[in-house]
C-alpha positions in Angstrom: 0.0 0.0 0.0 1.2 3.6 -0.9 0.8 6.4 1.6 -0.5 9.8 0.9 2.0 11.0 3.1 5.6 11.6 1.4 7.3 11.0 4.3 6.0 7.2 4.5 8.2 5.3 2.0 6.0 2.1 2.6 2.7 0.8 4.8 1.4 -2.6 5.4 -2.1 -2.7 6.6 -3.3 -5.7 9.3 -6.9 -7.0 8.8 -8.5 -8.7 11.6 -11.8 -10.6 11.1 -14.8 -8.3 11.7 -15.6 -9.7 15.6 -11.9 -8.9 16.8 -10.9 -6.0 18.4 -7.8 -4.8 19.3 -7.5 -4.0 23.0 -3.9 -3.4 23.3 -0.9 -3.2 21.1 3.0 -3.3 22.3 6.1 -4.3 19.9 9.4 -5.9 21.2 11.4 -6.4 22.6 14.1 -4.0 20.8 13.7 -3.5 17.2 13.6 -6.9 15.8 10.7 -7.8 18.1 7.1 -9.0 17.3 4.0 -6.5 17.2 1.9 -8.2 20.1 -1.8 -7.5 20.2 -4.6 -7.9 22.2 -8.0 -8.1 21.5 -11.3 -7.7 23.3 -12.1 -11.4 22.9 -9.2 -12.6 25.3 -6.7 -13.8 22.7 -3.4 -12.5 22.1 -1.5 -12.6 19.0 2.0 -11.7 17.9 3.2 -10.9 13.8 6.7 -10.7 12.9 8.0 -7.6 11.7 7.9 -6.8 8.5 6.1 -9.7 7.3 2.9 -9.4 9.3 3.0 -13.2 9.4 1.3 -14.3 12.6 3.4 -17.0 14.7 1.6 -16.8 18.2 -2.0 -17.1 19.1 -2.5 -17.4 23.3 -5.4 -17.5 25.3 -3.9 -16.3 28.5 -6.3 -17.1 30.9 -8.8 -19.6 29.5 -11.6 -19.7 32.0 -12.3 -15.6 31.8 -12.3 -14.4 27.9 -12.0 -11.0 29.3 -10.0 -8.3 26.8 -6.5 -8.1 26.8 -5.6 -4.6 28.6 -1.9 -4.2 28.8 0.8 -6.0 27.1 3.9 -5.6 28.6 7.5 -7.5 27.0 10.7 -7.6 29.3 13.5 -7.6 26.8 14.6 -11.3 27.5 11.4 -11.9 26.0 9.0 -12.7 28.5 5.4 -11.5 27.6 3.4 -10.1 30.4 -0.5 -9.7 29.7 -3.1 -8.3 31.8 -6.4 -8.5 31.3 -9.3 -6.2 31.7 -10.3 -7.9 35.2 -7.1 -7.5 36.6 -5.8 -11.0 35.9 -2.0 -11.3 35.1 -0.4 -13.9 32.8 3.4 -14.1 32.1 5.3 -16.7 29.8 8.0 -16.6 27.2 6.8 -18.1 23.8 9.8 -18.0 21.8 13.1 -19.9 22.3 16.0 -17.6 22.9 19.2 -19.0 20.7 22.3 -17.4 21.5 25.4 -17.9 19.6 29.1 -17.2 20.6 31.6 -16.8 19.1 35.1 -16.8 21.1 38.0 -14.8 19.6 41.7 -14.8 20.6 43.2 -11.5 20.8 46.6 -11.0 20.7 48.6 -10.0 23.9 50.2 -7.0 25.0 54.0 -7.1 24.2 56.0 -6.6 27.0 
C-alpha cells in the first residue's frame, strides 16, 4: 500500500476478522521484536515484523475471555498480559538461541 504522506516510504495494513478488536498493542522487545496485540475477545497474538506473518495465538487465561488490557514484554522476551479484570499472565513463547563466538586476541608485548 502507498501512503498519501511523502514522508512514509511504505505501509502494510493488518486486517482482523470483523468480531476482533484490538485492545492493546505493544512491539518488542528491541527493534527486531514481534507486534503483540490484544484483542477484546481474550486472545493474544504476535506478527513478525515486517512480514505481518502471525506466529503466536494465546489465550492467557482460559476460563475468563476477558480483553486483553496491557501488554507488557521484558526484553529477554518474557510477555506479560493483563487482562481487563485485573488477571496477570506471564510466559515466554519464543526460544531464545544465542550464539558465541570466542576470539583470541593477541597480547600486550612486554
Amino acid at each position: 500500500m502507498r501512503a498519501e504522506n511523502p514522508c512514509i516510504k511504505e505501509m502494510k495494513v493488518l486486517t482482523l476478522p470483523h468480531k476482533q478488536k484490538v485492545s492493546s498493542c505493544n512491539y518488542g522487545p528491541f527493534d527486531n521484536g514481534h507486534i503483540w496485540m490484544g484483542l477484546s475477545d481474550g486472545l493474544l497474538l504476535a506478527f513478525d515484523y515486517p512480514s505481518l506473518k502471525r506466529t503466536e495465538t494465546i489465550l492467557p487465561f482460559p476460563s475468563h475471555k476477558t480483553p486483553i488490557k496491557r501488554i507488557l514484554i521484558d526484553p529477554t522476551n518474557h510477555i506479560i498480559a493483563v487482562s481487563q479484570t485485573g488477571q496477570v499472565a506471564a510466559f515466554t513463547p519464543f526460544t531464545r538461541k544465542v550464539s558465541y563466538m570466542y576470539m583470541e586476541l593477541p597480547r600486550n608485548p612486554s
